[in-house]
Backbone as ProteinMPNN parsed JSONL, in Angstrom:
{"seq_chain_A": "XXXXXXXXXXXXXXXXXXXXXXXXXXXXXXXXXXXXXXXXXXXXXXXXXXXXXXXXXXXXXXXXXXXXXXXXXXXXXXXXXXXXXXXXXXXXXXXXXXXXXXXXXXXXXXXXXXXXXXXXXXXXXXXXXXXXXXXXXXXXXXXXXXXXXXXXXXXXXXXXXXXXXX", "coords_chain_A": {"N_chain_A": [[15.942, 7.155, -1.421], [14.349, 4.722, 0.214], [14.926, 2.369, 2.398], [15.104, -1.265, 1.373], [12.89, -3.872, 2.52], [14.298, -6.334, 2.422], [17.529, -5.941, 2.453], [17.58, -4.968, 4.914], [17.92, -7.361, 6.099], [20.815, -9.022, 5.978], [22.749, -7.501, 4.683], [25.231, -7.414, 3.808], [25.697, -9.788, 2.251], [24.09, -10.138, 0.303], [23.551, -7.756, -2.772], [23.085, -4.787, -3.912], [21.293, -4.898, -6.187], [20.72, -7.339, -6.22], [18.951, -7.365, -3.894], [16.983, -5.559, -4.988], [16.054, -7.028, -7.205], [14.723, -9.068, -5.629], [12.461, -7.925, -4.22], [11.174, -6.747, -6.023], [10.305, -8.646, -7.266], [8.733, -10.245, -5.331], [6.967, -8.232, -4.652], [5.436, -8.387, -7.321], [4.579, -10.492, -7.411], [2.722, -11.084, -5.91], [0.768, -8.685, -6.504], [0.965, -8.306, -9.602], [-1.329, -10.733, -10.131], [-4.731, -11.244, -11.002], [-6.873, -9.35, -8.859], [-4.862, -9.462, -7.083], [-3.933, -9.322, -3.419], [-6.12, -9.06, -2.325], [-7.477, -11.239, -3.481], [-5.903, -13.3, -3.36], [-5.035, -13.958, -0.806], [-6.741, -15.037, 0.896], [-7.01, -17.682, 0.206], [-4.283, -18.358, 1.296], [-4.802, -18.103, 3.908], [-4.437, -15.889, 5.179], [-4.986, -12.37, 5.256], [-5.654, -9.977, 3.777], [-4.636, -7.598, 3.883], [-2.397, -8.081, 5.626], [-0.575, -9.734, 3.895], [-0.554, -7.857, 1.924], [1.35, -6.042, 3.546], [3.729, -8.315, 3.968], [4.716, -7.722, 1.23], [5.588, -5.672, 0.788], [8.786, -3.74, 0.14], [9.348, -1.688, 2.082], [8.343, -2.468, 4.228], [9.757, -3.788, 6.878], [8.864, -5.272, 8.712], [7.56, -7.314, 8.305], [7.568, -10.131, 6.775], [7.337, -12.616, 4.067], [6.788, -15.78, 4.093], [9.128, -18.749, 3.232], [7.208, -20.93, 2.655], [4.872, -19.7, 1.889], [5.531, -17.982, 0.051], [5.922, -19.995, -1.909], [3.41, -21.642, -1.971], [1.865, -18.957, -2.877], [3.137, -18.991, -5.746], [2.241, -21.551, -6.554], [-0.349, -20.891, -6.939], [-0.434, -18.589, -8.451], [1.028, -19.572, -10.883], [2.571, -17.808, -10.965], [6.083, -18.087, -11.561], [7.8, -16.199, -11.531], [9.638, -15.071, -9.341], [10.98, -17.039, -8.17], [12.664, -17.481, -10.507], [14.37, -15.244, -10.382], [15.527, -15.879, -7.822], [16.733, -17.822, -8.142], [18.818, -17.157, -10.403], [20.349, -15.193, -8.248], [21.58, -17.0, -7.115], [23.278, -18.473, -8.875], [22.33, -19.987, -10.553], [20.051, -21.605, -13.394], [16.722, -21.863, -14.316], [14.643, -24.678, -15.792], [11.811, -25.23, -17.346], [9.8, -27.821, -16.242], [7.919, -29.756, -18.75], [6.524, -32.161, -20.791], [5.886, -33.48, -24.03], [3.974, -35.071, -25.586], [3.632, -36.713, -29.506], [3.882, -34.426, -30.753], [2.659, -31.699, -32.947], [3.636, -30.566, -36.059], [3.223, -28.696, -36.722], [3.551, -27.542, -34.064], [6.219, -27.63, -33.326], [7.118, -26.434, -34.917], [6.432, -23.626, -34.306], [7.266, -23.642, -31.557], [10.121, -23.61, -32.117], [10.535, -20.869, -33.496], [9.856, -19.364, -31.518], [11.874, -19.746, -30.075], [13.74, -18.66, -31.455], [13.109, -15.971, -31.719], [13.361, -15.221, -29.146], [16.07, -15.429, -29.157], [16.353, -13.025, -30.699], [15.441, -11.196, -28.848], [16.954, -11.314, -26.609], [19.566, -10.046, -28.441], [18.491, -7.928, -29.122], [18.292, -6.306, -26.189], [21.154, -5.971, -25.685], [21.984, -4.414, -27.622], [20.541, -2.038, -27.012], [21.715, -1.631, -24.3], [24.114, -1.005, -24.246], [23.897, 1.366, -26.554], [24.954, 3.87, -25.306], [27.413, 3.384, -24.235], [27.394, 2.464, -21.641], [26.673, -0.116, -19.173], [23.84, -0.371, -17.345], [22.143, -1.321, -13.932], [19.748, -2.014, -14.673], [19.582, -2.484, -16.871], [21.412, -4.565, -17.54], [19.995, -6.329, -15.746], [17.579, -6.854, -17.351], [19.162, -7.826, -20.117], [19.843, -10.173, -18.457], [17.131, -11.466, -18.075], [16.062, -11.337, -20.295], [17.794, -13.474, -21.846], [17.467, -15.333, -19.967], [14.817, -16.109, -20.494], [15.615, -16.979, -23.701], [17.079, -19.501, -22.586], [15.019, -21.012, -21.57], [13.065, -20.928, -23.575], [14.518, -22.555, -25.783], [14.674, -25.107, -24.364], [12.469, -25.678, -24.378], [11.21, -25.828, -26.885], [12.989, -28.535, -27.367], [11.815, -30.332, -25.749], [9.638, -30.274, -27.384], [10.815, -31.432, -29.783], [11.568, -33.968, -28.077], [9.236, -35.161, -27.935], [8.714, -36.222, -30.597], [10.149, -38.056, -31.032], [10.963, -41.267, -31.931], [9.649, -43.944, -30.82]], "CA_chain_A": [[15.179, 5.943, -1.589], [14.051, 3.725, 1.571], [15.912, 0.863, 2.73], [14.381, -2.192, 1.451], [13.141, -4.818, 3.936], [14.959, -7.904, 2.032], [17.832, -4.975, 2.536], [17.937, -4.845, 6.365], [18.457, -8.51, 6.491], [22.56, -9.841, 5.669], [23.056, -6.069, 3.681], [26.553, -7.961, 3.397], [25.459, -10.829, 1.495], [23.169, -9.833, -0.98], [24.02, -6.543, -3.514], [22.036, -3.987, -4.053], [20.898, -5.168, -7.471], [20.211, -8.433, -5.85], [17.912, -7.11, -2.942], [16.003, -4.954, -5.508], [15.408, -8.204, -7.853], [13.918, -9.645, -4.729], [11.973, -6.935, -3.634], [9.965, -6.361, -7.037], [9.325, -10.301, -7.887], [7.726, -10.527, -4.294], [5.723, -7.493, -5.246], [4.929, -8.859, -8.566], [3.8, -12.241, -7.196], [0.797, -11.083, -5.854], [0.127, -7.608, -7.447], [0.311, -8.365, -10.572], [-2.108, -11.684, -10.351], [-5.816, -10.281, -10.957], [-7.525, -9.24, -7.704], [-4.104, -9.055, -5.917], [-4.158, -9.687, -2.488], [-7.776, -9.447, -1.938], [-7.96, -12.587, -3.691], [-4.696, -14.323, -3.197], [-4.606, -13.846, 0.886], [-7.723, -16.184, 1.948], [-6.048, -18.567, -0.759], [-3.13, -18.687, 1.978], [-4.988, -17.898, 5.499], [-3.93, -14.296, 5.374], [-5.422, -10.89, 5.829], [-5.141, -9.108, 2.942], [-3.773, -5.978, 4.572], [-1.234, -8.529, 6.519], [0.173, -10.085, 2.973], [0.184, -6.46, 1.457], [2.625, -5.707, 4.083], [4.456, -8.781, 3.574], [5.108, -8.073, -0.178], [5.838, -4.318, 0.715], [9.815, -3.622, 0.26], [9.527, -1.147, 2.888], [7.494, -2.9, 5.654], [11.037, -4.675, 7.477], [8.947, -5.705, 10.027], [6.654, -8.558, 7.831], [8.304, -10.973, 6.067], [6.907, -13.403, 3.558], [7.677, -16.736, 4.349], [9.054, -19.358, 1.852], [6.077, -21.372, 2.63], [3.973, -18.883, 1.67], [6.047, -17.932, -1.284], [5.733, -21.407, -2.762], [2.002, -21.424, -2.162], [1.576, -17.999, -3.947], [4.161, -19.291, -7.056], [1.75, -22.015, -7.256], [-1.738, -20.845, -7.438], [-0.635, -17.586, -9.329], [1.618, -19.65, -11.961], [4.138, -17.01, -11.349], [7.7, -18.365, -11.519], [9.083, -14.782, -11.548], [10.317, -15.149, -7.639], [11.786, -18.558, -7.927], [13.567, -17.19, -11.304], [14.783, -14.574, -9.244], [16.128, -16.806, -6.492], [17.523, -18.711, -9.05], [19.958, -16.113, -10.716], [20.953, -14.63, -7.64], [22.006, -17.69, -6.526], [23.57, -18.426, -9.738], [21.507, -21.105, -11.555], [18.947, -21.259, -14.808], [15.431, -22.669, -14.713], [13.932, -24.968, -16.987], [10.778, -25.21, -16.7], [9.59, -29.355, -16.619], [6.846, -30.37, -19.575], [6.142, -33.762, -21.41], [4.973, -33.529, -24.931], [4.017, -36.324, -26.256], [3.212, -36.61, -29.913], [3.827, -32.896, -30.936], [2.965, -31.425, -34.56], [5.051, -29.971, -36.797], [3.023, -26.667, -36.489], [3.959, -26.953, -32.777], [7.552, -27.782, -32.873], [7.625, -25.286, -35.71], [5.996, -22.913, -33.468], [8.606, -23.233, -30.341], [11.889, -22.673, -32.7], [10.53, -19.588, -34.001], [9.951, -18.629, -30.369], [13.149, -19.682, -29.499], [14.765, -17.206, -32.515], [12.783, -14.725, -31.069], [13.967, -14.604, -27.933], [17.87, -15.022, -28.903], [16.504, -11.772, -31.09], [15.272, -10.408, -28.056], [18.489, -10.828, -26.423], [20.41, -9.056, -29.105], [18.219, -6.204, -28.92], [18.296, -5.787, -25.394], [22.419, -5.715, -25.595], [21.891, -3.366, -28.853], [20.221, -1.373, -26.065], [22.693, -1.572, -23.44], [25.561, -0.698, -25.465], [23.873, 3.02, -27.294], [25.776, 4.916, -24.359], [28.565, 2.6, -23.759], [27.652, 1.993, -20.1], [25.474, -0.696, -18.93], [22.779, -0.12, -15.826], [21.789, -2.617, -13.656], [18.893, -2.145, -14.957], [19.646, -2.883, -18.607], [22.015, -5.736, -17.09], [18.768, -6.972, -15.62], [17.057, -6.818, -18.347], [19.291, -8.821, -20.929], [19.557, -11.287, -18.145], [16.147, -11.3, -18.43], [16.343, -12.161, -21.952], [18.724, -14.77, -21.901], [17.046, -16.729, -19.272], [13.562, -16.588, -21.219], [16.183, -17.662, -24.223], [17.181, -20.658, -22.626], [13.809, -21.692, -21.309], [12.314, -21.376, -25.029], [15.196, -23.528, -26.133], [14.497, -26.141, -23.527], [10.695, -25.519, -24.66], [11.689, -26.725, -28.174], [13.492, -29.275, -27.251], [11.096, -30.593, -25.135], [8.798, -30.79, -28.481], [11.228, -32.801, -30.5], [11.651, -34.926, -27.986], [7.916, -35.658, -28.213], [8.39, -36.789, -31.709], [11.512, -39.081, -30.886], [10.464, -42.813, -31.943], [9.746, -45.279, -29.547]], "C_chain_A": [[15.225, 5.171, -0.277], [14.792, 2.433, 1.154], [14.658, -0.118, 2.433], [14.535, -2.754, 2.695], [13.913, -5.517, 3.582], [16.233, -7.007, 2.908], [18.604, -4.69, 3.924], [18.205, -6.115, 7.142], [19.822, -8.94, 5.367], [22.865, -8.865, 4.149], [24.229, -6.563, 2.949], [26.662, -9.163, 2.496], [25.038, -10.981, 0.417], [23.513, -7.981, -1.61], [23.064, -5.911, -3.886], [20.646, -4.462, -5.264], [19.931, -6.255, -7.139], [18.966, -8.528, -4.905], [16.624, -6.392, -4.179], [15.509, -6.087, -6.516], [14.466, -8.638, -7.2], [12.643, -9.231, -4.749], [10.723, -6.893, -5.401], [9.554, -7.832, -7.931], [8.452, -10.497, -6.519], [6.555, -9.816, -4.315], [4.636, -7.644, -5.903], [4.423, -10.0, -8.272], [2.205, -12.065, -6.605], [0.072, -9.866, -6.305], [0.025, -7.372, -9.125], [-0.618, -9.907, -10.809], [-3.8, -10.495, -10.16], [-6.584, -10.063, -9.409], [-6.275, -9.204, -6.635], [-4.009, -9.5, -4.29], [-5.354, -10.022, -1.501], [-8.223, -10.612, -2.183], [-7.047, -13.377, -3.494], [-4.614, -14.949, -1.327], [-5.785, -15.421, 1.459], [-7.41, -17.48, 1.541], [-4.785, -19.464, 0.407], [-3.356, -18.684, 3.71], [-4.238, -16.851, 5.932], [-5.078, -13.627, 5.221], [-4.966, -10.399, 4.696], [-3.868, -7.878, 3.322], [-2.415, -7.063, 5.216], [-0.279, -9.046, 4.927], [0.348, -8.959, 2.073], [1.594, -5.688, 2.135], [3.77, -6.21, 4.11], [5.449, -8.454, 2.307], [6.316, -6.402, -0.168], [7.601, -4.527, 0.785], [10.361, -2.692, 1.396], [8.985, -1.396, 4.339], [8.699, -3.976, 6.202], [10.192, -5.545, 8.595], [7.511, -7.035, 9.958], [7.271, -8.548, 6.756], [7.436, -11.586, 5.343], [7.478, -14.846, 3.634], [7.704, -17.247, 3.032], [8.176, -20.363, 1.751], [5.151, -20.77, 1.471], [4.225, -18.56, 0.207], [5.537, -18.862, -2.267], [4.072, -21.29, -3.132], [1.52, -20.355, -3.321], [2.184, -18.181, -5.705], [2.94, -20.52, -7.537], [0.316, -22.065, -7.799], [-1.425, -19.505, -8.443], [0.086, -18.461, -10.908], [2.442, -18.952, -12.448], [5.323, -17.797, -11.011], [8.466, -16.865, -11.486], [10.112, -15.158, -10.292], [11.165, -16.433, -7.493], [12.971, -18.325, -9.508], [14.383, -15.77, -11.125], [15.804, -14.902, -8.3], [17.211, -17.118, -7.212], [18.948, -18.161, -9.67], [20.692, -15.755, -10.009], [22.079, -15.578, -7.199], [23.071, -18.735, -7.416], [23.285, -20.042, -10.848], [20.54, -20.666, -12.274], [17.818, -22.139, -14.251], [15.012, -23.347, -15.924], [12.522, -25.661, -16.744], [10.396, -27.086, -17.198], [7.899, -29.056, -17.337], [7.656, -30.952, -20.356], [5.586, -33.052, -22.722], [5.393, -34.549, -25.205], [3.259, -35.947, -28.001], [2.465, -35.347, -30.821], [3.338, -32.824, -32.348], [3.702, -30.909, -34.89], [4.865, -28.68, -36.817], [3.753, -26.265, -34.944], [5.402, -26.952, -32.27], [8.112, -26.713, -33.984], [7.81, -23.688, -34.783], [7.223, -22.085, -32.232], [10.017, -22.983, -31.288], [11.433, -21.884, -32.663], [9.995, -18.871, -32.808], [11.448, -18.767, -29.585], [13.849, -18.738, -30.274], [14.174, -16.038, -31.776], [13.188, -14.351, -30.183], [15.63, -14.245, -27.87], [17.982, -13.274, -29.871], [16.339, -10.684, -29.921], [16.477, -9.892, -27.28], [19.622, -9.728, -26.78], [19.828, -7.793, -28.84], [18.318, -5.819, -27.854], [19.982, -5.658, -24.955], [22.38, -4.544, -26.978], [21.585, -2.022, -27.854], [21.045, -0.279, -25.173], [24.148, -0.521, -23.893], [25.56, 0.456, -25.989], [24.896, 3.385, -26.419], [26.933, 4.191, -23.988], [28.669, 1.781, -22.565], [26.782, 0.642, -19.953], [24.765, -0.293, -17.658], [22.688, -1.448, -15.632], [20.527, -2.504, -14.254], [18.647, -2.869, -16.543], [20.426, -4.128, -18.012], [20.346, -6.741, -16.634], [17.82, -7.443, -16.577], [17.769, -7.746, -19.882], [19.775, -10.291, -20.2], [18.157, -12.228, -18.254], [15.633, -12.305, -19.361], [16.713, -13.657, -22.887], [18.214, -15.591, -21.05], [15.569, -17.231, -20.441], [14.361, -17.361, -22.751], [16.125, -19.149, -24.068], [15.811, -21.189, -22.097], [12.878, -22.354, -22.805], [13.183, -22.441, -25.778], [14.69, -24.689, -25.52], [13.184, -26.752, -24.134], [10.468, -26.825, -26.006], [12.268, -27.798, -27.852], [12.749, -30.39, -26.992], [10.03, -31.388, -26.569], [9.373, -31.565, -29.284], [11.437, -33.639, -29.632], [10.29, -35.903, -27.591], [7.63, -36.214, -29.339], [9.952, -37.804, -31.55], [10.297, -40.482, -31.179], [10.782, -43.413, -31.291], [9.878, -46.588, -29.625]], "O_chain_A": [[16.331, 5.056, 0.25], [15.086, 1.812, 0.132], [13.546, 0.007, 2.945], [15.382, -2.608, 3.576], [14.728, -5.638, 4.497], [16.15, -7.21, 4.119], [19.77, -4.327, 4.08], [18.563, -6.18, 8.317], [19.694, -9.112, 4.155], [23.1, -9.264, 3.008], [24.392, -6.315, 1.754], [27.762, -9.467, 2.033], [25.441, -11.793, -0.416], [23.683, -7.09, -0.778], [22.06, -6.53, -4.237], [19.428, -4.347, -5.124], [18.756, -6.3, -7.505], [18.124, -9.424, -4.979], [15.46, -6.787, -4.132], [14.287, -6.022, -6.653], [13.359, -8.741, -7.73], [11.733, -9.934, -5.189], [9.505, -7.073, -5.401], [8.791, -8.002, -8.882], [7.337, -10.976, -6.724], [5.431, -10.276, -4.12], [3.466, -7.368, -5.636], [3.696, -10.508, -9.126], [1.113, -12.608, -6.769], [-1.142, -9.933, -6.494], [-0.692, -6.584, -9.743], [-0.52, -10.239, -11.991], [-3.952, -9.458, -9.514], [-6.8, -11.168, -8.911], [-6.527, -8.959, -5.455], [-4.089, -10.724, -4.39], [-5.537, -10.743, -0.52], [-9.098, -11.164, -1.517], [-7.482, -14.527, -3.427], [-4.241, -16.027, -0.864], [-5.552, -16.411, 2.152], [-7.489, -18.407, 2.347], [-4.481, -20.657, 0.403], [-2.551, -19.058, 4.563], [-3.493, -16.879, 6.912], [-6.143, -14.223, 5.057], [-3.741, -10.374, 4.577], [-2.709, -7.577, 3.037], [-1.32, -6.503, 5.161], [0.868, -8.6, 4.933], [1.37, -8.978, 1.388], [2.496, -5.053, 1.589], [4.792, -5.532, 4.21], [6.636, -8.779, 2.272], [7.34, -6.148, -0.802], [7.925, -5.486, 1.485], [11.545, -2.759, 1.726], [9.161, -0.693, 5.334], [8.479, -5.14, 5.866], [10.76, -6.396, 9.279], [6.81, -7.503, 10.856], [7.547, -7.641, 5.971], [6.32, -11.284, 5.767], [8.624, -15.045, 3.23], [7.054, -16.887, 2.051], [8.228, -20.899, 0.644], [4.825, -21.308, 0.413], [3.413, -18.773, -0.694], [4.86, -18.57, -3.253], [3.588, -20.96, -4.215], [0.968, -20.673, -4.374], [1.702, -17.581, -6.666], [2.639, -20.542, -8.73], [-0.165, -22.808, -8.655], [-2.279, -19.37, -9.319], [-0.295, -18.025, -11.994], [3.002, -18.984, -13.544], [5.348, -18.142, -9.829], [9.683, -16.693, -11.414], [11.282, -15.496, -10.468], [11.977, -16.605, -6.583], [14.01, -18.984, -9.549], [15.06, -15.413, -12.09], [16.801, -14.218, -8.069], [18.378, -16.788, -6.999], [20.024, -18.704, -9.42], [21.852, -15.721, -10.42], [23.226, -15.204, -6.953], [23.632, -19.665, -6.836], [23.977, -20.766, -11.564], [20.049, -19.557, -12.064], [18.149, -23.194, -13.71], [14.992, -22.751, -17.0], [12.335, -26.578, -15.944], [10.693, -27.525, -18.308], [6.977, -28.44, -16.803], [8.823, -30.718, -20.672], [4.855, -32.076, -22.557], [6.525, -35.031, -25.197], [2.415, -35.052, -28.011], [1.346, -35.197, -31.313], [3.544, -33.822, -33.037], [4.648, -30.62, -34.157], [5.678, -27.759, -36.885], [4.298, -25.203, -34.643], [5.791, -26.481, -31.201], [9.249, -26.241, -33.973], [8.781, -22.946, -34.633], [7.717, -20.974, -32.042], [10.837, -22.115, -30.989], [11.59, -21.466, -31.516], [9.644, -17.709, -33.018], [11.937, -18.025, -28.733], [14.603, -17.97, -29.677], [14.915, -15.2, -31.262], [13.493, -13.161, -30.102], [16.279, -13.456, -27.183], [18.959, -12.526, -29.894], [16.889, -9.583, -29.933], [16.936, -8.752, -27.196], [20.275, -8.953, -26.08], [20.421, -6.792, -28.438], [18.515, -4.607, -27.946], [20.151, -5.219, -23.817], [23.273, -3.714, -26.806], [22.336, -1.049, -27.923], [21.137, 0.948, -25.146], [24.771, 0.508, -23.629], [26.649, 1.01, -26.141], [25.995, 3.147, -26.919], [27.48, 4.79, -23.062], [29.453, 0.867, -22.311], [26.098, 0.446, -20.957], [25.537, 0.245, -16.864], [22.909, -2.401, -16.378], [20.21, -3.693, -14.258], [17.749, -3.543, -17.046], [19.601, -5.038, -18.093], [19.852, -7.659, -17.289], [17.322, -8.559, -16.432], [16.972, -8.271, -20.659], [20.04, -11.302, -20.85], [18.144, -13.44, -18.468], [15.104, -13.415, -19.327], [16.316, -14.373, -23.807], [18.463, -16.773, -21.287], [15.385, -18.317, -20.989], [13.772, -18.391, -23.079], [15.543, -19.941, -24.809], [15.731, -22.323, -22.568], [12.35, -23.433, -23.074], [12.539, -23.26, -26.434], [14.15, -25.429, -26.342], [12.916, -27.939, -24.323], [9.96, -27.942, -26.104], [11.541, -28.514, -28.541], [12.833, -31.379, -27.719], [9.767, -32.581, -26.719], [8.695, -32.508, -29.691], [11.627, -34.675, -30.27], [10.309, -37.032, -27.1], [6.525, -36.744, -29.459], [10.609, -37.958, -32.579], [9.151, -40.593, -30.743], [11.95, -43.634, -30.97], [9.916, -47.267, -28.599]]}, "name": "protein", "num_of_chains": 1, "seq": "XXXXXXXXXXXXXXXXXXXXXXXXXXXXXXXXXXXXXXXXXXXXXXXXXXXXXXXXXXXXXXXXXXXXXXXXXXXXXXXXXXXXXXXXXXXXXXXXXXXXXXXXXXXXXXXXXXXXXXXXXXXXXXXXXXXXXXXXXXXXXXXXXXXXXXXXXXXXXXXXXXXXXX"}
């Protein structure tokens, strides 16, 4: 397997696990938005072909700045890369919204997305666990879990405190 780029910068700092997190949310920030870099690049005063190379894990020799980053996080509405950052660096996201004036379908709504996800959780340690071992990959994966957990908690929360009396 090729040396990532993240990879060839402070190898000593960051863990394998940690470079490859990187490496496939920078990917994911502009290949999976529709049109990809063809449409994201003029967005930023790039070159398609120059921010394809950026994103590339194997191109060491174009970087993505965190300018640029930010920019792309906020016209795609991806947070992957900044929940990414976030972990490695060992903090949670919560994502900031206001409701004001919620219903009861909608605060019904977010619990039963919040159960879902602490089900998701379980299953992805139900997972982990068949063979005894864990992967980083399955480690990744009920971190995963557990962050979208606490976000949907927050989510909910968020909605009762839209029905708090004023």
């Amino acid at each position: 397997m090729a040396q990532s780029a993240c990879s060839k910068i402070n190898s000593d700092v960051l863990t394998d696990y940690e470079l490859n997190s990187l490496d496939i949310s920078i990917y994911g920030l502009v290949h999976s938005h529709k049109g990809g870099a063809e449409v994201l690049a003029p967005q930023i005063h790039k070159r398609p072909s120059s921010l394809n190379h950026e994103v590339k894990s194997d191109a060491p020799s174009h970087k993505l700045g965190l300018i640029d980053a930010v920019r792309l996080m906020k016209i795609t509405e991806n947070p992957a890369l900044l929940i990414a950052i976030a972990q490695i660096t060992g903090y949670t996201l919560i994502p900031n919204r206001k409701f004001e004036g919620c219903s009861d379908i909608e605060v019904l709504t977010a619990y039963a997305t919040w159960q879902k996800e602490n089900g998701d959780v379980a299953k992805a340690v139900l997972k982990a666990f068949e063979d005894s071992q864990v992967t980083h990959k399955e480690y990744a994966y009920i971190m995963r879990e557990g962050m979208e957990t606490i976000a949907a908690f927050h989510a909910f929360m968020q909605r009762v405190e839209g029905l708090l009396v004023k």
